[in-house]
C-alpha positions in Angstrom: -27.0 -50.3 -69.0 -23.5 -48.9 -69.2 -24.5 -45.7 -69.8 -26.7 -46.0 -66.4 -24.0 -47.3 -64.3 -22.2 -44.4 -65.5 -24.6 -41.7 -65.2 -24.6 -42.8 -61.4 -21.0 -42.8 -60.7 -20.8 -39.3 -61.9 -23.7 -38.3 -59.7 -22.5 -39.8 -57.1 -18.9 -37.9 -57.2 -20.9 -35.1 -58.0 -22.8 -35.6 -54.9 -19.7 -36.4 -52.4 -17.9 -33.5 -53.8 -21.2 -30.9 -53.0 -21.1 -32.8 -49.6 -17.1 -31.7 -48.8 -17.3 -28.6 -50.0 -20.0 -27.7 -47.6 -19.2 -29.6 -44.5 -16.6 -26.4 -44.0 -19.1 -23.7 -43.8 -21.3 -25.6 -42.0 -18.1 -26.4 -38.9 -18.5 -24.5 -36.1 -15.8 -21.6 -35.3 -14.1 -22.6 -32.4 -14.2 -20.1 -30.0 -10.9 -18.8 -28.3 -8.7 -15.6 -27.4 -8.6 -14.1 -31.3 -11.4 -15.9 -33.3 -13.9 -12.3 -34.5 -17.1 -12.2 -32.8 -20.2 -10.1 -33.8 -22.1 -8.6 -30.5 -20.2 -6.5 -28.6 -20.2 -7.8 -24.6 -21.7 -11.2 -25.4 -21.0 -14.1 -23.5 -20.4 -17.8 -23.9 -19.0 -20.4 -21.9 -16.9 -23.0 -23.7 -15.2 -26.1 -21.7 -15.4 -24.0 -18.5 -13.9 -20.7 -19.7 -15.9 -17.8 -20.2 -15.3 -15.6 -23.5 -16.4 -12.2 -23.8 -16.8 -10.4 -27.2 -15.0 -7.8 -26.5 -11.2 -6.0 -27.5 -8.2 -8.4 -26.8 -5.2 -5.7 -24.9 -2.6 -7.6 -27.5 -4.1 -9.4 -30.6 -6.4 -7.3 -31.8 -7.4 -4.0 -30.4 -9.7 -2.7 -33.0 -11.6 -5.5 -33.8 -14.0 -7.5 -31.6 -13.1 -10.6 -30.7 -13.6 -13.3 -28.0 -11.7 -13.0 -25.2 -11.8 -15.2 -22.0 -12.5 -13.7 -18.9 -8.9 -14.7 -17.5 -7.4 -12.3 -20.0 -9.8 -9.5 -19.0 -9.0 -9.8 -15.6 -5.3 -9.9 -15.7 -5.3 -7.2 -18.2 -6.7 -5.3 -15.2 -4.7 -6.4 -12.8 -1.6 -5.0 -15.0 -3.7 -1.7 -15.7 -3.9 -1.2 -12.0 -0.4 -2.0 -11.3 1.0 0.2 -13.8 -1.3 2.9 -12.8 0.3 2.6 -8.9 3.4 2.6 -10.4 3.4 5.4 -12.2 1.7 7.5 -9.4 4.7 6.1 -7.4 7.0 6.9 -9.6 5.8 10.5 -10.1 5.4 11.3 -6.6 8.9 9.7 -5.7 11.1 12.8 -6.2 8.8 14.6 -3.4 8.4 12.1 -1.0 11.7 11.9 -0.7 12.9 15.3 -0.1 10.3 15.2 2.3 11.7 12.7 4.5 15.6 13.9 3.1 14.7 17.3 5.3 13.0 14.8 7.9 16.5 13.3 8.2 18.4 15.9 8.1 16.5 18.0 10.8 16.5 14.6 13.2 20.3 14.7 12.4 20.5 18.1 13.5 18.6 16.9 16.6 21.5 14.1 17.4 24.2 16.5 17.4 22.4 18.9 19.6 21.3 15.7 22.0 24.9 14.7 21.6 25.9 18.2 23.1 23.7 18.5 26.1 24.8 14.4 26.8 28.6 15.8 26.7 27.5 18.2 29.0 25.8 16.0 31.5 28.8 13.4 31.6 31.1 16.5 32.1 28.7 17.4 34.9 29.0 14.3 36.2 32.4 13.5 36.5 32.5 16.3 37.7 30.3 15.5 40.8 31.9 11.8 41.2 35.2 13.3 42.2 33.3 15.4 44.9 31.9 12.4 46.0 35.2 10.7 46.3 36.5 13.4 47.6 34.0 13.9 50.4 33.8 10.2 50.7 37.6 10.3 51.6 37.1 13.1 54.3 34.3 11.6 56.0 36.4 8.4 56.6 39.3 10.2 57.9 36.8 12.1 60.2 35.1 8.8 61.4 38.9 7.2 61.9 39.5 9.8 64.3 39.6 7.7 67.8 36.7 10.7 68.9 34.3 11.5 66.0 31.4 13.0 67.6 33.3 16.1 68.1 33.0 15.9 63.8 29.5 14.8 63.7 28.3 17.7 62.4 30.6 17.6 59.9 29.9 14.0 59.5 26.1 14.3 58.7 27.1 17.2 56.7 29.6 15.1 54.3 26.4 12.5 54.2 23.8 14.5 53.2 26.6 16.2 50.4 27.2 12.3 48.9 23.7 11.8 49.3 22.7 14.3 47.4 25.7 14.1 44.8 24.6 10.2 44.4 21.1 11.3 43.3 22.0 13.8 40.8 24.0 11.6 39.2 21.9 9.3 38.7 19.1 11.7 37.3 22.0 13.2 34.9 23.1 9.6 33.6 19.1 9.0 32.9 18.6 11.9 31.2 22.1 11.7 29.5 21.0 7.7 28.0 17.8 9.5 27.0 19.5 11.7 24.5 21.8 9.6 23.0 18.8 7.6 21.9 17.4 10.0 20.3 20.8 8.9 17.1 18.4 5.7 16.4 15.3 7.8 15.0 17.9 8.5 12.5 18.1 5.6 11.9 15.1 4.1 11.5 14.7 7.2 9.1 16.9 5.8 6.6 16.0 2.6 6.7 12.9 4.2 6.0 14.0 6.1 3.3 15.7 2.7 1.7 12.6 1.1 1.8 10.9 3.7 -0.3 13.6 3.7 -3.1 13.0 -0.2 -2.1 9.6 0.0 -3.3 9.7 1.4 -6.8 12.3 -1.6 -7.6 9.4 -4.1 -6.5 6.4 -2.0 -8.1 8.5 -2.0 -11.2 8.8 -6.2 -11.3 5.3 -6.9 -10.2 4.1 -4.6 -13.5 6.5 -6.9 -15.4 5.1 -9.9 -13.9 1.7 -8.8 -14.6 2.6 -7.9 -18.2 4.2 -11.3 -18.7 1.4 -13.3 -17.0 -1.2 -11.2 -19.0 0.3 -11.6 -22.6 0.4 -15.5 -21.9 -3.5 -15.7 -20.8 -4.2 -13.1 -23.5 -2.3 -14.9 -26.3 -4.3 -15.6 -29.5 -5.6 -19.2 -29.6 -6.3 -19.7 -25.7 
């Protein structure tokens, strides 16, 4: 009887021991950014995320693993980015020499403006006296206690201030005209800002994207 009792403890432990040692393989693998995988560009779904079996960008990039679809698509959305900024980065040095010469000929332009402005106002003052001038002498000519013996030189003096009044005008126009022609400048260079603007930013969002995708892409997720 004792040697039964016994023979069934020991087969029992024998038993529970078989029972633990298997209950591991038998445990399904769960299924995460890392874990290896088998078939290449299979798919499973696992609380809402899709996995991929496919090669993770930064835990293992010979192997196939699983990888969730998050990872894949930020890791594209940093390859893209990185691609742009290199392009831009490459075709910096041109671009702005290009608008350096754009600059410098508009430049070139202003001080040219600047002239023919300088040359209107001179033109102008000029024509101001006259009119002060001839306004003062057709005064004197209508004070005179008989001017219609001066109306010819009255209508004269008119049509001279008339005429003087009008040019000047036209010449102050065209002179405000040029002088505008400084704020293309610039608007050139704060074009030109901009662009060297633009590589700083291009250069953070790559470093955001990196960041974002080594946290979504990270072993265990």
């Amino acid at each position: 009887m004792f040697r039964k009792v016994i023979t069934a403890s020991v087969l029992g432990f024998v038993l529970a021991g078989t029972m633990v040692s298997v209950a591991p393989a038998n445990a399904a693998v769960k299924i995460s950014n890392g874990v290896l995988c088998a078939k290449p560009n299979q798919t499973t779904k696992v609380s809402g995320t899709v996995y991929k079996c496919t090669k993770n960008p930064i835990v293992n990039k010979t192997k196939y693993t699983w990888v969730s679809t998050d990872c894949i698509n930020s890791n594209t959305t940093y390859t893209k980015l990185n691609t742009s900024y290199a392009a831009l980065v490459k075709g910096m040095p041109a671009t702005l020499a290009a608008l350096d010469a754009q600059i410098a000929a508009a430049q070139q332009k202003v001080i040219d403006s600047n002239a023919k402005a300088d040359a209107l106002d001179a033109q102008i003052a000029t024509w101001q006296a006259k009119v002060a001038t001839f306004t003062t002498a057709k005064a004197a000519l209508l004070a005179d206690p008989n001017p219609s013996k001066y109306a010819t030189a009255i209508s004269t003096y008119t049509t001279a201030i008339r005429s003087l009044n009008s040019a000047i005008a036209s010449n102050t126009a065209a002179s405000a005209a040029l002088r505008k022609i400084g704020k293309s400048v610039s608007t050139m260079q704060a074009q030109r800002a901009a662009t060297v603007s633009s590589v700083t930013q291009a250069k953070a969002g790559v470093a955001q994207a990196l960041s974002l995708r080594n946290l979504i892409c990270q072993k265990g997720l």
